[in-house]
N, C-alpha and C positions, 0 to 999 in steps of 0.2 A: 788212536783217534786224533790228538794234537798232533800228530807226522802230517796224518793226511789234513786236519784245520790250515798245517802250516803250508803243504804242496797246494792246496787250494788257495791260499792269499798268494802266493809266490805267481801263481797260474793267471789267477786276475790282473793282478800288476803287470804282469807281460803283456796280456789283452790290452790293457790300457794305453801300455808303453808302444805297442804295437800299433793301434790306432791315431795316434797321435803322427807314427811314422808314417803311417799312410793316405794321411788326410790332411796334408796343409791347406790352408783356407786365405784369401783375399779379399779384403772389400774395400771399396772404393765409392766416395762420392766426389761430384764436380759442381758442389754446391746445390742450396736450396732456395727458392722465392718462387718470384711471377713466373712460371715456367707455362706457358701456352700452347694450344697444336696451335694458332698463329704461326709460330717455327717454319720458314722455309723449310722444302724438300731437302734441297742442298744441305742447309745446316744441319739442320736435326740428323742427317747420313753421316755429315763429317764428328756430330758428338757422338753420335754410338760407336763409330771406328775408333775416336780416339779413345772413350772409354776401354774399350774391348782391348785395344792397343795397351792400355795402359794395366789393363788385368792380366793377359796377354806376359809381358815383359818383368811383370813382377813376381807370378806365376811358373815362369823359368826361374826365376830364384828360388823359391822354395823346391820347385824339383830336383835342381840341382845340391842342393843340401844346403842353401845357405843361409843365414837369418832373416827373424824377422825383420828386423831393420836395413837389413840389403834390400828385402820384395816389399816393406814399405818406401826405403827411398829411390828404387826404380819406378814403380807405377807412378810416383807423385812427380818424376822430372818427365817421367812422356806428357803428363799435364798440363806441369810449368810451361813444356815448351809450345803446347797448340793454344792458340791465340782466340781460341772460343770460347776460354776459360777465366774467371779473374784471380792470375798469379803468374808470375813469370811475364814472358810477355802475352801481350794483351792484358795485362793488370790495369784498372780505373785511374781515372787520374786524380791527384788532389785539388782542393782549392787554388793552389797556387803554380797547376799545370805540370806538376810533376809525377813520378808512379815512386812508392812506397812502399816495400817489397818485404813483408814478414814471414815467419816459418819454425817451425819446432816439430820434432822428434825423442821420442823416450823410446826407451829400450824395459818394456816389462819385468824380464826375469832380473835387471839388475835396480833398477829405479836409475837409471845416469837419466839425464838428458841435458839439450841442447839444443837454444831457441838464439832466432835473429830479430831485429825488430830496425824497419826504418831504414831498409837498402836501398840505395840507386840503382847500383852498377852489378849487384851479382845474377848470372845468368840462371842459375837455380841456386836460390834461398834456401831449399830442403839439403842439399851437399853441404853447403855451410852450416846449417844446422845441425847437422850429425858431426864433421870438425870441430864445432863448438863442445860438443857431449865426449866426442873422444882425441881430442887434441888438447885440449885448454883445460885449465882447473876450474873453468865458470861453466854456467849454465845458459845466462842468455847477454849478449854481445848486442848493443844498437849502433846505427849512422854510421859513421864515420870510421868509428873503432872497430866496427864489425867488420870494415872495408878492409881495414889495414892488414886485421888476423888475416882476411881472406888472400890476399896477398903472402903474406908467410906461409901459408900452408897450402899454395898453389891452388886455389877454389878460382874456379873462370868470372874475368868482372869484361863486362860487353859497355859500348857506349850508352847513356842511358835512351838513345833514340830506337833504340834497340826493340824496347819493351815497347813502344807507342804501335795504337792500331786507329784508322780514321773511325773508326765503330764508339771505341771509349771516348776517342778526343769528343767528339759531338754530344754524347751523355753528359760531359764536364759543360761544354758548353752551353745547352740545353738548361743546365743546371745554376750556371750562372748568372742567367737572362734573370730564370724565377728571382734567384737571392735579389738581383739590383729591382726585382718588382715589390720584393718583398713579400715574395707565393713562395707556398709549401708547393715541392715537387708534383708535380702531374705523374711522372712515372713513378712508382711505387719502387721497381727495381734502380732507379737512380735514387732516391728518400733512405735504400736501406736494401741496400745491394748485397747476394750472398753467394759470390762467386768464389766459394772459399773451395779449395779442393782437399782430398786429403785420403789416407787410406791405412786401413789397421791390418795385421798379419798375425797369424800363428802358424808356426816352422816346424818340423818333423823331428823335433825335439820338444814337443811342448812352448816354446819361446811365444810370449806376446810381444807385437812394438805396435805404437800409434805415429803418426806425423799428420801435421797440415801445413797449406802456404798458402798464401791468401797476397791478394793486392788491396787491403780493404775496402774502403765505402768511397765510390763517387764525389769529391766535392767535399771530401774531409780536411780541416783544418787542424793546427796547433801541434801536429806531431803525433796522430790519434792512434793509438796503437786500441787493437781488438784483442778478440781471446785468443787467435790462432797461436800466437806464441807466446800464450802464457801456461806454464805447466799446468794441469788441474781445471783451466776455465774450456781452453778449447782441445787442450791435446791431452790426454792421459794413457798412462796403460802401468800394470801393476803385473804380477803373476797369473791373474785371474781375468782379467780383463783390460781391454785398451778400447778407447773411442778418439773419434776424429767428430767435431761439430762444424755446424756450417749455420749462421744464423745473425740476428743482431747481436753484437760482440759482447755489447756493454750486459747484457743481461744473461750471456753464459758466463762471464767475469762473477756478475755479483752472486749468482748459485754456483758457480765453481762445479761449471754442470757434468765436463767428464769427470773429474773426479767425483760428485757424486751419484752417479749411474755408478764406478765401479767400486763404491765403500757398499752401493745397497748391495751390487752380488756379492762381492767377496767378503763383506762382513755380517751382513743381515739377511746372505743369503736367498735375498728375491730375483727372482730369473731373471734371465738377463733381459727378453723381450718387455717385460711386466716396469721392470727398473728403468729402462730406455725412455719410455712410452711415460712413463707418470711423472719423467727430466723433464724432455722435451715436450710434451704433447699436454700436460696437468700444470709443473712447477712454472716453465718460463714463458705461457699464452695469460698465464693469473699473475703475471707483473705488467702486461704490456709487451711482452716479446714474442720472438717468433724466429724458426727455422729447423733446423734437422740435426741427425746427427749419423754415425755407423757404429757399430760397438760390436765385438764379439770376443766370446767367453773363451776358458779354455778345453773347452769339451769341441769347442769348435758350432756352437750357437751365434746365429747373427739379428743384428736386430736391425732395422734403416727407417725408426721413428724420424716423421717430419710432420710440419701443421701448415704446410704453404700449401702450392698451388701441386708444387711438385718438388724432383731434385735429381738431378741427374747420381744415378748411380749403380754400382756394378756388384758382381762376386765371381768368383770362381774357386771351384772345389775337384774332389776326389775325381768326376771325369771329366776335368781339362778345361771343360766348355764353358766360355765368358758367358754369365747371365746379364742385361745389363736391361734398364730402365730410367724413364725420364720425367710421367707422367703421373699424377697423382691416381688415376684409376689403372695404372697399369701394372700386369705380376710382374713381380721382376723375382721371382722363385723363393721369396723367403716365407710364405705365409704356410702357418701349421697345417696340417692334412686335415681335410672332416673326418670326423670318427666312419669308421662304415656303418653303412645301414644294417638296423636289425632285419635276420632274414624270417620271412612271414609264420617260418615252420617253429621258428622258437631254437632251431640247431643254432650253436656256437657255429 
């Protein structure tokens, strides 16, 4: 009898082990706020290709057997690089005319990570972020200094005119008329801009990782750094879980919101959708804030709690096919199935 208790744990474990190997999973968001069908035709085609794109490309890494952290830092640099997004280029400008270029990455199954804060020059923040976690004895590297390492360990720095789009310049400026009127923002999405992108993985080894990069907020002064790259506020991932948040910064900062989404699953055991949902959607709307997040378990459960308007965002699983979404009423394939209907005869 314990032969066969033991060929049966041995048996499930392999199912386990098995499932894992054949179900790597990606998700992606490109940020949360004002998200409107307003949207041009044009644009709204060119975000769903680059999502898709960016599911797409990260997607092949996990096929290919790679890690988490390889198919979170490829979807997040197809991103960086399309200019419809706030990070890399096309990043917002600051108060003082400049782009501000932040970003972090954790690796789950080890807890390393590796955040940037406050770049000019680097062409994707997300690569240097991961050089920071597996290059240097530190974790997060700002301005200047970030610039330097980037330079030792060969990470691309571009001119900063690089980053500029006439789209953002005009938000900044827009933005600067109110300040000298002394008006709060008329746009919503320049007051509290959430063009943070970012994406979490599980690999065909079991592996979590999270990453985000962000250009932060419109019109920011002093050197304002968000939660994107700070471990715990905007980017987490553990054995159990990883999230990517996209939202006002300062108030995933003070709930240290990915990290507590994944202390509820991984240590209090609340599901992941339920944990997601009562961060984002309950904890940070009952301070004043507001925006979204992606989280997923490692059973391979997703969750793309948000309280805005909308939020651009993706997944892709077991057969291949990008799901992706932008609007606040629209599926974007992650919602529980209805139980089925009872049938009239009383049969099971």
């Amino acid at each position: 009898m314990k032969l066969c208790r033991l060929f049966a744990a041995i048996a499930v474990l392999g199912i386990a082990s098995v499932s894992h190997a054949a179900s790597p999973i990606l998700v992606i968001h490109g940020g949360a706020g004002v998200i409107k069908r307003e949207m041009s035709p044009a644009k709204e085609k060119a975000v769903r290709a680059a999502l898709a794109q960016a599911l797409q490309n990260g997607y092949a890494q996990l096929k290919a057997g790679k890690t988490a952290v390889d198919a979170v830092a490829a979807a997040i640099t197809v991103l960086e690089d399309d200019p419809n997004f706030n990070a890399g280029k096309g990043s917002v400008f600051t108060h003082d005319g400049k782009n501000e270029l932040d970003a972090a990455i954790m690796d789950g199954s080890t807890l390393e990570a590796g955040a940037v804060a406050g770049v000019h020059r680097v062409k994707n923040p997300i690569l240097l972020a991961r050089a920071v976690m597996e290059k240097s004895q530190h974790v997060m590297l700002v301005g200047d200094g970030a610039e330097e390492f980037a330079k030792s360990v060969g990470i691309e720095l571009v001119d900063p005119a690089y980053f500029r789009t006439e789209e953002r310049w005009q938000q900044l400026q827009k933005a600067l008329k109110e300040d000298a009127d002394h008006a709060k923002h008329s746009d919503v999405e320049t007051a509290k801009h959430f063009g943070t992108v970012g994406a979490v993985a599980l690999d065909a080894q079991g592996h979590l990782a999270a990453g985000t990069s962000t250009g932060g907020m419109t019109d920011k002064r002093w050197g304002r750094v968000g939660d994107s790259p700070i471990i715990g506020a905007g980017t987490y991932a553990n054995a159990g879980c990883a999230v990517s948040g996209t939202g006002w910064g300062e108030y995933y900062i003070r709930t240290v919101a990915a990290h507590e989404i994944c202390m509820r699953v991984t240590q209090m055991r609340v599901p992941l959708k339920r944990a997601a949902a009562e961060v984002i959607n309950q904890e940070i709307p009952s301070m004043g804030g507001n925006g979204g997040a992606i989280a997923l378990d490692g059973d391979g459960n997703v969750a793309m709690p948000f309280n805005t308007d909308g939020m651009y965002r993706g997944w892709i699983g077991a057969d291949g096919v990008p799901h992706v979404a932008i609007y606040g009423d629209e599926n974007d394939g992650t919602a529980d199935p209805l139980p089925a209907a009872a049938d009239s005869s009383g049969q099971p």
